[in-house]
C-alpha positions as CSV (number, residue, x, y, z in Angstrom):
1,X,9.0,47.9,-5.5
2,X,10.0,44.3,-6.9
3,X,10.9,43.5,-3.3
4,X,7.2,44.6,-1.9
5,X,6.1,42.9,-5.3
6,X,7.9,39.6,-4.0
7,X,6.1,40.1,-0.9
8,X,2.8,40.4,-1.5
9,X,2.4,37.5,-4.4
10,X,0.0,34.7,-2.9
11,X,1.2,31.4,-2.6
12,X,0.0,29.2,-5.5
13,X,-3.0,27.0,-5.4
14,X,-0.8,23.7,-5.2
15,X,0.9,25.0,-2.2
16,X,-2.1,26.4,-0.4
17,X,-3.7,23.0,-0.7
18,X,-0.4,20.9,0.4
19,X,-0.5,23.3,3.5
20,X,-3.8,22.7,4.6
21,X,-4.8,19.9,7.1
22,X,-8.0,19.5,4.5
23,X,-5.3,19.1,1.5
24,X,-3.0,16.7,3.2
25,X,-6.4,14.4,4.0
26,X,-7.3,14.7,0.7
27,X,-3.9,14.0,-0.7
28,X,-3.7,10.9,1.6
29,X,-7.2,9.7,0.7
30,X,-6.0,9.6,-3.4
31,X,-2.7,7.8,-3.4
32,X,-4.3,6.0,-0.7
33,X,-7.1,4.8,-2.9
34,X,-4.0,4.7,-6.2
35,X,-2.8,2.0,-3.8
36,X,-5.9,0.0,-2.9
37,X,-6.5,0.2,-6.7
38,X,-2.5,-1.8,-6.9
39,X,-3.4,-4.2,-4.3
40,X,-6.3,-5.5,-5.8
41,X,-4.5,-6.3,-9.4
42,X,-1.3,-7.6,-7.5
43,X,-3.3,-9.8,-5.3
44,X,-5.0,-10.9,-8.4
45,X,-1.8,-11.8,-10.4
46,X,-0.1,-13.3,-7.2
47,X,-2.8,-15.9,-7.3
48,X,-1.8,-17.0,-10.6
49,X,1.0,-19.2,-8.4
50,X,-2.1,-22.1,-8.4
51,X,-2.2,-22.4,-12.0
52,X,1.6,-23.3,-12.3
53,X,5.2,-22.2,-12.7
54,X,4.3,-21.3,-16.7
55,X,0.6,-19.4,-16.0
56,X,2.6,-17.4,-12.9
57,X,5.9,-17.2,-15.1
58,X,4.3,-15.9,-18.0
59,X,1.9,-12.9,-15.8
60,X,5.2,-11.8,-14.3
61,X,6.7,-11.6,-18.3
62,X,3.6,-9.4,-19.9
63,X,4.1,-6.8,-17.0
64,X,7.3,-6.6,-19.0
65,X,6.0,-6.8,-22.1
66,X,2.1,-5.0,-21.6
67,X,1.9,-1.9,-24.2
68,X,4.0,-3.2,-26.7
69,X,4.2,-2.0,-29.7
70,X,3.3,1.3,-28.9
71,X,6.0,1.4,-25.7
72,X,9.3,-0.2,-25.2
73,X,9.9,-3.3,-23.0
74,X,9.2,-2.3,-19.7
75,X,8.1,1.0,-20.3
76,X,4.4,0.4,-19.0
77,X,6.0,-1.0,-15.6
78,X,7.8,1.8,-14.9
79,X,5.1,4.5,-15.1
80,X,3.6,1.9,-12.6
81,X,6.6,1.8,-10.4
82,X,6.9,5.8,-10.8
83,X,3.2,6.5,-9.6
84,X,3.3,3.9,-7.1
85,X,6.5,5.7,-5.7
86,X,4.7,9.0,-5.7
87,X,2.0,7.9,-4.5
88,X,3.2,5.9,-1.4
89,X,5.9,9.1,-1.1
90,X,3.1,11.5,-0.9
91,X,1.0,9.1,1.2
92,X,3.5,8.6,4.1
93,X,4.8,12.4,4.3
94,X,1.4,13.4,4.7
95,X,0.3,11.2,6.9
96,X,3.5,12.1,9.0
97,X,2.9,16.2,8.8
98,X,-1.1,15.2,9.8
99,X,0.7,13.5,12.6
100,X,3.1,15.9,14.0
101,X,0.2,18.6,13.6
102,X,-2.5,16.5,15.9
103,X,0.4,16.0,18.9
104,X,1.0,20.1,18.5
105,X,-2.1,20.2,18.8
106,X,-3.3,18.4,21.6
107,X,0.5,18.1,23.4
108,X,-1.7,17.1,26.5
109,X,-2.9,13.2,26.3
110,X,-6.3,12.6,26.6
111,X,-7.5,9.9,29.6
112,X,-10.5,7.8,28.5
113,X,-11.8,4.8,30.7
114,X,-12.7,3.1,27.4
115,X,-11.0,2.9,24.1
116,X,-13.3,5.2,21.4
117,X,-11.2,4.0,18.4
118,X,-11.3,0.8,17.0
119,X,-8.2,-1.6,17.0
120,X,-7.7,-0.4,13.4
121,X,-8.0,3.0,13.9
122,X,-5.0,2.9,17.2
123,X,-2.6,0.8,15.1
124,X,-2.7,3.1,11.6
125,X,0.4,4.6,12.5
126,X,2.2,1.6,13.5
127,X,0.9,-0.3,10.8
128,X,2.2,2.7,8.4
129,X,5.4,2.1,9.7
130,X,5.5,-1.8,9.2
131,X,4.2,-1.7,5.7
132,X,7.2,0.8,4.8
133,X,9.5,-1.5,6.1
134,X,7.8,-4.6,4.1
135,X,7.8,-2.8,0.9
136,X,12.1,-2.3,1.1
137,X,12.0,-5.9,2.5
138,X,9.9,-6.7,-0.5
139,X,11.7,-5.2,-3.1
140,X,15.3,-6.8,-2.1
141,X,13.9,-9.8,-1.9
142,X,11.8,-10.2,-5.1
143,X,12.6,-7.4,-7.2
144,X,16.2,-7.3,-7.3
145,X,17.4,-10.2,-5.3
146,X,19.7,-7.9,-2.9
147,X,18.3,-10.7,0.4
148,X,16.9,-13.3,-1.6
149,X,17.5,-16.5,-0.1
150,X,18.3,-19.6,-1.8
151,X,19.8,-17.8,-5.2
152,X,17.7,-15.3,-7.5
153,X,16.8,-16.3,-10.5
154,X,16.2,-13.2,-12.8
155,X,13.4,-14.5,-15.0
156,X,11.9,-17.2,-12.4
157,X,9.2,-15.6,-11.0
158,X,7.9,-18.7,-9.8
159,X,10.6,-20.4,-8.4
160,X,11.8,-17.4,-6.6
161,X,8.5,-17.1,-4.6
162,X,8.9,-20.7,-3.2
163,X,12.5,-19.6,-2.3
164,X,11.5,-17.2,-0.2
165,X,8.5,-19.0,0.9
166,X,10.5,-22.1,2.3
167,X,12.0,-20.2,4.9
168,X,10.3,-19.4,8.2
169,X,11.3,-16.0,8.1
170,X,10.1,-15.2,4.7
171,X,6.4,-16.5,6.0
172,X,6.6,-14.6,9.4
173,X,7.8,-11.7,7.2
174,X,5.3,-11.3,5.1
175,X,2.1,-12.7,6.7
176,X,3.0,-9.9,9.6
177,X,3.0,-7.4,6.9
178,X,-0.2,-8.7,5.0
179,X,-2.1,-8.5,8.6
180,X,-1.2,-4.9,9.3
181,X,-2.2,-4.2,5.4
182,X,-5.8,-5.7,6.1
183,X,-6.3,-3.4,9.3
184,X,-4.7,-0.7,7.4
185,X,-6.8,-1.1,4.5
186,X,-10.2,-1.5,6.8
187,X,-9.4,1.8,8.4
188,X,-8.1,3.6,5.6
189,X,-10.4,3.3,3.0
190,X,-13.3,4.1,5.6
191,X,-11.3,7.6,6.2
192,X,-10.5,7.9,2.5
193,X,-14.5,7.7,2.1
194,X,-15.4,10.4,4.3
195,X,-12.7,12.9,3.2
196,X,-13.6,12.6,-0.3
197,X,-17.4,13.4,0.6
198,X,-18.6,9.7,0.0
199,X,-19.6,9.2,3.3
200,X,-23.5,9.9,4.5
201,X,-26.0,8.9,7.2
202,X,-27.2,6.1,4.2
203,X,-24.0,5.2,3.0
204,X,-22.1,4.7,5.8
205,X,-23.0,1.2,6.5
206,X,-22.4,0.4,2.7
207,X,-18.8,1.9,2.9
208,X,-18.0,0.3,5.8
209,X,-18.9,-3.5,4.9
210,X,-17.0,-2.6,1.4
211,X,-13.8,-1.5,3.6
212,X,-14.2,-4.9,6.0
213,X,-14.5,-7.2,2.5
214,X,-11.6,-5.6,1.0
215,X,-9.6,-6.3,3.9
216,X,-10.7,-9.6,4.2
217,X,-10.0,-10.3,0.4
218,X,-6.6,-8.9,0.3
219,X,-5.1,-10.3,3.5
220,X,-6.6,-13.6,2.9
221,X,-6.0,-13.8,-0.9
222,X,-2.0,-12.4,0.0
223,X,-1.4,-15.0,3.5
224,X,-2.9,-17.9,1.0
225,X,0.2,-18.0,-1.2
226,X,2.9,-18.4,1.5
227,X,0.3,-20.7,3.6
228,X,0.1,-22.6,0.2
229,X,3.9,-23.3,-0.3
230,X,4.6,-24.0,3.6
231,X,1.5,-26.7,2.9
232,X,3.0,-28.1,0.0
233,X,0.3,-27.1,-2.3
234,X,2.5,-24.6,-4.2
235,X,5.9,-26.3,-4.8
């Protein structure tokens, strides 16, 4: 009896959803937009590099300090870091899964004279892929130093961005990885729309100018800091 018992018990709602093809869209399209949301304020506090060593010095000190009293030194960053984890953990697995069930799916490729997807749309996977690899890169470099070149300074926010800034690599690097960002921020919050039901005959044309702006902000308002310190504007 408890093994027929064991049997017949349904699967809970969290797993039914995380199975389905509908879940795993909709999971993607939430850390997805969790993300965007990231982007935006980091883009914002990167820019803070044109006011000066103390304006940029300082932003990078309150994300230490933000929700003090009432949490401990660094506390606030962390739930960041954690939910950013989760979210880009939860993003790429089911985007890999939704992968992996579309080639089962269709194991035959499909012959068209013209392309029906837009540049975007073909390189989302690829681009996935490069971003992944920029974030790691990203972290050892600026986070904890690991491939930093010209010696980390724990504490020098500022300085440490020209550092990596100076050398070509550090430029290719990252304006590579900021490109890829912008098409995959064009596509994704278009697809992130219409899974979560925003999309409709009148909206459409709204929601897709909003994802084109938003790539254009971030990718330019990201490139313009390395592009500022090969320039000597930043230095």
């Amino acid at each position: 009896m408890a093994s027929a018992t064991r049997t017949d018990r349904r699967p809970s709602m969290t797993r039914t959803l995380w199975d389905s093809s509908v879940g795993k869209k909709t999971i993607m399209a939430v850390s997805g937009l969790i993300m965007l949301l990231y982007l935006v304020v980091h883009m914002v506090g990167n820019l803070k590099i044109f006011f000066g060593p103390g304006e940029f010095n300082h932003y990078a000190h309150w994300l230490r300090t933000m929700g003090e009293p009432f949490l401990h030194y660094e506390w606030a960053l962390w739930i960041v870091r954690v939910v950013l984890i989760a979210a880009v953990v939860l993003h790429a697995i089911s985007a890999y899964q939704l992968s992996r069930r579309d080639i089962r799916a269709r194991p035959a490729k499909y012959v068209h004279k013209k392309p029906r997807a837009s540049y975007a749309t073909r390189t989302m996977r690829w681009g996935g892929i490069i971003l992944a690899l920029f974030i790691v890169w990203h972290i050892l470099d600026l986070t904890t130093g690991t491939v930093h070149s010209g010696g980390f300074q724990s504490g020098h926010p500022y300085q440490n961005v020209i550092d990596t800034f100076s050398t070509w690599y550090g430029n290719t690097i990252y304006i590579v990885a900021m490109c890829a960002l912008g098409l995959h921020v064009q596509h994704g919050f278009w697809s992130a729309a219409q899974t979560l039901g925003a999309g409709n005959a009148t909206r459409d044309r709204a929601l897709k100018t909003i994802a084109n702006v938003l790539a254009l902000v971030l990718t330019v308002g990201f490139i313009s800091v390395p592009v500022a310190v090969m320039t000597g504007v930043v230095s």
